[in-house]
N, C-alpha and C positions, 0 to 999 in steps of 0.2 A: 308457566305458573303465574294465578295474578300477582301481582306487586302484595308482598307480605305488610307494608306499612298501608295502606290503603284497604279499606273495606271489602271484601270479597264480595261479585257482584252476584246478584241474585236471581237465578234464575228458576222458573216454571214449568216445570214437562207434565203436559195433558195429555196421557195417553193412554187410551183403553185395554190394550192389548201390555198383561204384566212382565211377559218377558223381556219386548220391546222398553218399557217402561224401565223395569228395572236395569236395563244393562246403559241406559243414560245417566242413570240416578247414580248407578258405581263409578262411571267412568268421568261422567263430571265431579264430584266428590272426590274424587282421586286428583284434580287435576286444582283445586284446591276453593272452587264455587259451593258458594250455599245454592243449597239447593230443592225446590219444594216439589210435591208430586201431588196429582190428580186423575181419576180416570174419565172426569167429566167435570165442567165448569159451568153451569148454567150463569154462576153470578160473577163471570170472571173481572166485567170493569172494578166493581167494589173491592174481588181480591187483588187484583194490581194495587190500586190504589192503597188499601188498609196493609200490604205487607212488602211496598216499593219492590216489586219486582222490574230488574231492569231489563230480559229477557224472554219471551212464553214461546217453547220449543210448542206447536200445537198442532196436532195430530187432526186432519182433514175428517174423517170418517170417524167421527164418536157418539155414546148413545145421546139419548138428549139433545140439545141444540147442536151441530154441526161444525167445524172449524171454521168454514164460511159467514155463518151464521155469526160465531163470537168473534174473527177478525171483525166482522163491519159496526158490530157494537161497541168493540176495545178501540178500535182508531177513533171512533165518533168522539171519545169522551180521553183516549190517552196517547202518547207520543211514544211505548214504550218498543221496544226493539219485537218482529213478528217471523216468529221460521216456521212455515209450515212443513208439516212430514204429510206426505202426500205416496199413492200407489203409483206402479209406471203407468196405470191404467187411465189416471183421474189430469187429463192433461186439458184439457178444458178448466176443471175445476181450480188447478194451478194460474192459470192465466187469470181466471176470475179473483182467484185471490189476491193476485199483485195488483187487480185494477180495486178492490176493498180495501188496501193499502197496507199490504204482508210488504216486509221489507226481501224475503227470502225463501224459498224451499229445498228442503230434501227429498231425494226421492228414495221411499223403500226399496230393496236394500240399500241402508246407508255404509259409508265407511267412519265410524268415528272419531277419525282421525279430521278427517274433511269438516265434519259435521262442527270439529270444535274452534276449527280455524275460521269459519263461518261465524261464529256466533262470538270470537274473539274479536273480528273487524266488523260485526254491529254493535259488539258492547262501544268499541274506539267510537262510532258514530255515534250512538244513544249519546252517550256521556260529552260526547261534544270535545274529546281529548285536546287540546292543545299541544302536545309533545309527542315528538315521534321516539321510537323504541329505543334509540337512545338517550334519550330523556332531553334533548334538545329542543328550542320551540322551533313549530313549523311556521314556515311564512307564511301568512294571511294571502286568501287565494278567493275573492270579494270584486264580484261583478256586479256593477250598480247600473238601474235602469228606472227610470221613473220614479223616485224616490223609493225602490226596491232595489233589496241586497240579496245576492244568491251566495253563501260562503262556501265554497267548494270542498274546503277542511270536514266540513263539520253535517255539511249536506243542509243546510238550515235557511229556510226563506227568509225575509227579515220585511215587517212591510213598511210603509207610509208612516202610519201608527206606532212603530217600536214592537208589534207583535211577531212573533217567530215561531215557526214552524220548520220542524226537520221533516221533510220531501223523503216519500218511499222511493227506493231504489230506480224502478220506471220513468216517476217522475222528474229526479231530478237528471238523471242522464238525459232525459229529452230537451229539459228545459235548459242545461247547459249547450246543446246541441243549437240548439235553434240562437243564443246566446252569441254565441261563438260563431255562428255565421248570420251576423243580422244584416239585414236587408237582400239575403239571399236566399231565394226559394230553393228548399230542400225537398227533397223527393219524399213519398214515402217508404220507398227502397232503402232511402240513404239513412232516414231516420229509424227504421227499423237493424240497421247495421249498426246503430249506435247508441242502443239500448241493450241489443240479447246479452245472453251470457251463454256459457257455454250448457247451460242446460235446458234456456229456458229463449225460444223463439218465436218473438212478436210477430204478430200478423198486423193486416191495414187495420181491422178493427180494434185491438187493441191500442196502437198510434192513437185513432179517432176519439176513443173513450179518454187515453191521456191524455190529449190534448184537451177534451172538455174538461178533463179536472183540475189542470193547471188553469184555463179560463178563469172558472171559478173562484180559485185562489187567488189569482191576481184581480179578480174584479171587472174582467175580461169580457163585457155583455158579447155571450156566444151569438146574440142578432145581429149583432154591427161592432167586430172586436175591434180594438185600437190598435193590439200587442201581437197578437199572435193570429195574420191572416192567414185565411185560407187561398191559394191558389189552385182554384178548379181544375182537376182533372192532372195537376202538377203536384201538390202537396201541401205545404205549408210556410211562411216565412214571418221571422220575427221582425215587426214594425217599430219596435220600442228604440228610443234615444240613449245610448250608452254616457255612462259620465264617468 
């Protein structure tokens, strides 16, 4: 149950299909989350925004704009936690949406048991928790590289500038990855081993897209990177100076 002194966090379930719909709308309600419902979100950055949603459960296949469609619009403009529910069929469509910047998916049939422990350890990340479930603080766990902070707690980039960003699940496990072995070229075997999870299995091309996007984020000219080379034919290795 969340913490009763604490604000119950809020979350979003987009989903067209009312049965499905409704048996999240019970089961999180029961478990003591606010909770809002939708069967389509055309204008979902503004409703993030106007009703602090900390969560959007968002259902792939909807009428109107598509879950793909409104992840890449809702990351453009927000930070907020992203689980796609997705079919066994749409395994493409999944992959595309962790590279649009989904923290997570389910896949239909879900178990809601699974689905809530899920969205329990993105609420801890959203929110940037500082304490672990015993209410203790956690150690600060803070890689510095070129006047960049990767906080491992909290999943949060930190730049140059003092601007932060919290890194989609993909990304930051790659970027820890290549971190953690710098100045050593990592395969793309290796770095593919060190992102999946247990549902969801990268291929080269999704490495290659992650790696453009982290680029980008660090400022990384993909023509002639400083940080993160490529090794032809080998993979990739992080160039950056640790402090």
């Amino acid at each position: 149950m969340p913490n009763a002194a604490a604000q119950p966090a809020h979350i979003l379930i987009i989903e067209d299909d009312f049965a499905s719909r409704s048996l999240l709308v019970s089961y999180f309600e029961k478990e003591g989350y606010r909770i809002s419902e939708a069967e389509q979100a055309d204008d979902l950055p503004a409703q993030v925004a106007r009703d602090g949603i900390d969560v959007v459960l968002l259902d792939i296949n909807l009428p109107g704009k598509d879950g793909l469609t409104l992840t890449r619009e809702l990351r453009a403009t927000s930070a907020v936690g992203i689980i796609l529910v997705t079919s066994k069929g749409d395994e493409i469509d999944r992959i595309v949406g962790l590279e649009l910047g989904a923290d997570d998916y389910v896949t239909k049939p879900f178990n809601p048991r699974e689905l809530l422990v899920r969205v329990k350890n993105l609420l801890w990340r959203v929110k940037g928790s500082g304490q672990t479930a015993g209410g203790g603080a956690r150690e600060s766990q803070c890689l510095h590289f070129e006047g960049w902070a990767l906080d491992a707690n909290k999943r949060q980039l930190a730049g140059p500038d003092g601007q932060i960003e919290r890194l989609p699940e993909g990304e930051f496990k790659l970027l820890q990855a290549l971190i953690g072995h710098a100045g050593q070229v990592l395969s793309r075997d290796y770095l593919m081993d060190a992102i999946h999870d247990r549902e969801w299995t990268p291929n080269d091309r999704s490495i290659d897209v992650l790696i453009g996007r982290l680029r980008r984020k660090l400022g990384d000219n993909p023509s002639n990177p400083q940080l993160i080379l490529t090794a032809h034919g080998a993979g990739y290795v992080f160039a950056g100076s640790l402090s």
